[in-house]
Residue frames as qw, qx, qy, qz and C-alpha x, y, z in Angstrom:
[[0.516, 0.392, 0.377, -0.662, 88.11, -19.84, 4.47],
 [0.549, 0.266, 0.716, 0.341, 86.38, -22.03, 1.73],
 [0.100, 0.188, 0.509, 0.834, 85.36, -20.32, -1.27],
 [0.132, -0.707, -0.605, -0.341, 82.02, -20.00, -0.81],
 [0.457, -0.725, -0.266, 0.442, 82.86, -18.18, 2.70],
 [0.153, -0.430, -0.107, 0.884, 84.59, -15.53, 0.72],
 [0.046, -0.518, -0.619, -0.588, 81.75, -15.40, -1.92],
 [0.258, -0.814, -0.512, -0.093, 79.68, -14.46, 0.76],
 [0.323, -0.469, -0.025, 0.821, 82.44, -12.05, 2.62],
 [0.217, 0.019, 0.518, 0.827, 82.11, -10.52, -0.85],
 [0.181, -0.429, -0.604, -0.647, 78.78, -10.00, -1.02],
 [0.478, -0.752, -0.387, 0.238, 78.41, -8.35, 2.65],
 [0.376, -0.288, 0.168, 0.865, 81.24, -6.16, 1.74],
 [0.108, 0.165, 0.250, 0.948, 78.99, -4.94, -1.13],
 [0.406, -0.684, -0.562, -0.226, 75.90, -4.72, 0.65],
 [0.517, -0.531, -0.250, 0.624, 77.73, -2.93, 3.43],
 [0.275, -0.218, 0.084, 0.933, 79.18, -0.41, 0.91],
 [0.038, 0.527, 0.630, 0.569, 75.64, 0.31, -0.47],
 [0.530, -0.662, -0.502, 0.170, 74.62, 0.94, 2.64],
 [0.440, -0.568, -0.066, 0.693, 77.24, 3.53, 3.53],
 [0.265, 0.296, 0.594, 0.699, 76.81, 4.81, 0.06],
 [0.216, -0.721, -0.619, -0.225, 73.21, 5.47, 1.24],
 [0.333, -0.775, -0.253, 0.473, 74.71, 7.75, 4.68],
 [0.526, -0.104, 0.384, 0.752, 76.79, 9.41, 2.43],
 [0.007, -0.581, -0.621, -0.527, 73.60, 10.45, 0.15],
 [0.460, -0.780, -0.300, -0.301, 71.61, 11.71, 2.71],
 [0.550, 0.085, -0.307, 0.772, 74.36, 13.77, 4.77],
 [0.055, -0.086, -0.017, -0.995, 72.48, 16.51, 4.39],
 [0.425, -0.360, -0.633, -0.537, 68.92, 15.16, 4.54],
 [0.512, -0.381, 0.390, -0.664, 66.92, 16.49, 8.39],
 [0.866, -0.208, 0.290, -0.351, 66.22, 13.54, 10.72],
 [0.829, 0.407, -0.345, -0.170, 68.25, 11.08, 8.75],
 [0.641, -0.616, 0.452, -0.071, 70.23, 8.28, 10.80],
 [0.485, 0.579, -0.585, -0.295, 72.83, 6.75, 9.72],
 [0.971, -0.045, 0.214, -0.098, 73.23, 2.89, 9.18],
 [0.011, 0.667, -0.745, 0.000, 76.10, 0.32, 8.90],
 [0.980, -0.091, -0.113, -0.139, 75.96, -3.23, 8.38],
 [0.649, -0.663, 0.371, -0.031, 78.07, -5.08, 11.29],
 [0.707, 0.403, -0.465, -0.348, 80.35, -6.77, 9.24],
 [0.134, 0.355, -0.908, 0.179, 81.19, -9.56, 11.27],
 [0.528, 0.155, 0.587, -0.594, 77.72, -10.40, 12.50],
 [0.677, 0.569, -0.116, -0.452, 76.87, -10.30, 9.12],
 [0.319, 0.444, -0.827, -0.134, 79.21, -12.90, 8.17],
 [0.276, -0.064, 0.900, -0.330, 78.01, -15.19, 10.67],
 [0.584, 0.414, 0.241, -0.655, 74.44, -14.48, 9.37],
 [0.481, 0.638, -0.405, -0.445, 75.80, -15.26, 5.80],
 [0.058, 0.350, -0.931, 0.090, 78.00, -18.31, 6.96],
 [0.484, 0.134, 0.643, -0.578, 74.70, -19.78, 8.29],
 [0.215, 0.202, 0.943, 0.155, 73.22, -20.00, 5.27],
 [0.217, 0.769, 0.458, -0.389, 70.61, -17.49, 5.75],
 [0.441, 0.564, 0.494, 0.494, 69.79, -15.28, 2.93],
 [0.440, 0.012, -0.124, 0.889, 71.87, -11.67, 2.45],
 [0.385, -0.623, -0.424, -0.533, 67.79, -10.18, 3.09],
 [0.681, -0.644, -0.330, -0.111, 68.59, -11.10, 6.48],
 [0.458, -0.109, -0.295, 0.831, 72.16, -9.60, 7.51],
 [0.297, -0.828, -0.397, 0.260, 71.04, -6.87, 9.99],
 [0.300, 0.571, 0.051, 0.763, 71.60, -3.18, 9.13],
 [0.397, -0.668, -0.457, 0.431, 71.69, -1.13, 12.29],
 [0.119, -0.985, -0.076, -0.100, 70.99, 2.59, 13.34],
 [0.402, 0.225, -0.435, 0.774, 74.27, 4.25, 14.33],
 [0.364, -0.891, -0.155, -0.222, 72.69, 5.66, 17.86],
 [0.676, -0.462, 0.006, 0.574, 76.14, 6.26, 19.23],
 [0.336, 0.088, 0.114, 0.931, 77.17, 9.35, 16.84],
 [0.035, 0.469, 0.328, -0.819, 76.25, 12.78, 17.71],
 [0.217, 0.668, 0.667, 0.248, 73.31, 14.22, 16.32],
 [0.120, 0.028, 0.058, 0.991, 73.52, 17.62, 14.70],
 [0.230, 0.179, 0.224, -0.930, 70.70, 20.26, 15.23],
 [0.707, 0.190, -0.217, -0.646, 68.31, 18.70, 12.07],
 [0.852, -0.104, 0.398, -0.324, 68.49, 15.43, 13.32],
 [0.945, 0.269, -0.183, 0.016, 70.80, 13.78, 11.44],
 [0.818, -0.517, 0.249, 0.035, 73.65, 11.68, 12.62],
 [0.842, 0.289, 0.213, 0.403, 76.12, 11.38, 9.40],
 [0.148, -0.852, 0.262, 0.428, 79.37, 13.00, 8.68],
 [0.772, 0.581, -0.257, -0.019, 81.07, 12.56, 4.97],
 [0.128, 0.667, -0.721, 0.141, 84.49, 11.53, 6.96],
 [0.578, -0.214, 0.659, -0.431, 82.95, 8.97, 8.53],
 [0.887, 0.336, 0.187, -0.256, 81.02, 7.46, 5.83],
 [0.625, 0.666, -0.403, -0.064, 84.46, 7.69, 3.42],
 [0.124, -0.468, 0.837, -0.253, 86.83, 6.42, 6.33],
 [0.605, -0.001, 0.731, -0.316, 84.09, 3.01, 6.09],
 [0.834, 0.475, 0.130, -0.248, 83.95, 3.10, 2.88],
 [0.349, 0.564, -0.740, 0.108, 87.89, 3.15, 1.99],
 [0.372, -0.360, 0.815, -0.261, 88.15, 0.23, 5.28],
 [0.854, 0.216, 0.361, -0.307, 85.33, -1.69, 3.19],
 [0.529, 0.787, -0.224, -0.227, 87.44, -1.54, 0.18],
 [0.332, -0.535, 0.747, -0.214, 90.32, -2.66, 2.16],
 [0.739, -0.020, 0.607, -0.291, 88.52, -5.95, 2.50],
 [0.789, 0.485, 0.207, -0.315, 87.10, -6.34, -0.37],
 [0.433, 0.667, -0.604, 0.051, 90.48, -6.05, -2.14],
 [0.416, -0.422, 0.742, -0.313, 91.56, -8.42, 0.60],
 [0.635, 0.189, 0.675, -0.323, 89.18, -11.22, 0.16],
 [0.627, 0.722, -0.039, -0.289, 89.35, -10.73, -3.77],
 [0.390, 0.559, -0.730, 0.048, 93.25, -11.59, -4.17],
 [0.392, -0.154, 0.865, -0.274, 92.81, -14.41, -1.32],
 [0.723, 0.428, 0.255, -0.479, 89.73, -15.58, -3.81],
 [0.568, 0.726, -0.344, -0.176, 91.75, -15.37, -7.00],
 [0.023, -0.446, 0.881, -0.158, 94.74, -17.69, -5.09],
 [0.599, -0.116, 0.748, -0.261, 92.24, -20.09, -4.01],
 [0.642, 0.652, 0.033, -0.402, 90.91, -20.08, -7.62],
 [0.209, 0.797, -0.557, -0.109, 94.31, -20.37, -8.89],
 [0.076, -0.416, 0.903, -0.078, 95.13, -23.70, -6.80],
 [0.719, 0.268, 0.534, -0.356, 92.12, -25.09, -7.74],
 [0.564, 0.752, -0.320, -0.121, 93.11, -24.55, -11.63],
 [0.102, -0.611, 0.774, -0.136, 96.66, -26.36, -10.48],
 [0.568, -0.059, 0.771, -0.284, 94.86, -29.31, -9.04],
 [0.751, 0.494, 0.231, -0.371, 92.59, -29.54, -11.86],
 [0.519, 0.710, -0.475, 0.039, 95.72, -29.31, -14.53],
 [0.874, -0.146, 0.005, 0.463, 98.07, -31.40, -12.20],
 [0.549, -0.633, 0.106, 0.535, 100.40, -28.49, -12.38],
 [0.570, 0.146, 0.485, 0.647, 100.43, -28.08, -15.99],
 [0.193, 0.409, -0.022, -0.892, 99.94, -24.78, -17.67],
 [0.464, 0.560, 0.684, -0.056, 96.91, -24.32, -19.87]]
């Protein structure tokens, strides 16, 4: 993936974890549904061109809803936030390498 593709990974990864940040908040808050941004969809979205306004945040309507209407559990939210992390570390040291052989090229091989 060129740079820019994991700029943008990067910057769905932290829009994602704001997002889960947000279900996290409002665990406890009546009626509250939680959201998740897809992160592959969202890449495509990003890869496109389109602006990170438009990667789609979706309802979770597939986890049980407790009694006051809300849909969020703190294991859930942390087990998507530690897997975002994951990435993000991921896509950061793959960043830093591509960075690295770009520096190389630039130097011909010489240290700086």
């Amino acid at each position: 993936m060129a740079l820019v593709g994991l700029e943008r990974a990067l910057d769905v990864l932290v829009m994602r974890a704001q997002v889960l940040a947000g279900n996290l908040a409002n665990a406890s808050t009546p009626g509250y549904l939680r959201r998740d941004v897809p992160f592959y969809e969202a890449m495509r979205t990003a890869l496109a061109g389109q602006p990170l306004s438009r990667v789609p945040t979706r309802l979770d309507m597939t986890s049980a809803v407790r009694g006051d209407g809300n849909n969020t559990t703190p294991e859930k939210e942390l087990a998507a936030l530690t897997e975002t992390s994951l990435l993000y570390r991921t896509i950061l040291q793959l960043t830093e390498k591509g960075l690295a052989q770009l520096q190389a090229a630039i130097t011909e091989g010489r240290r700086v």
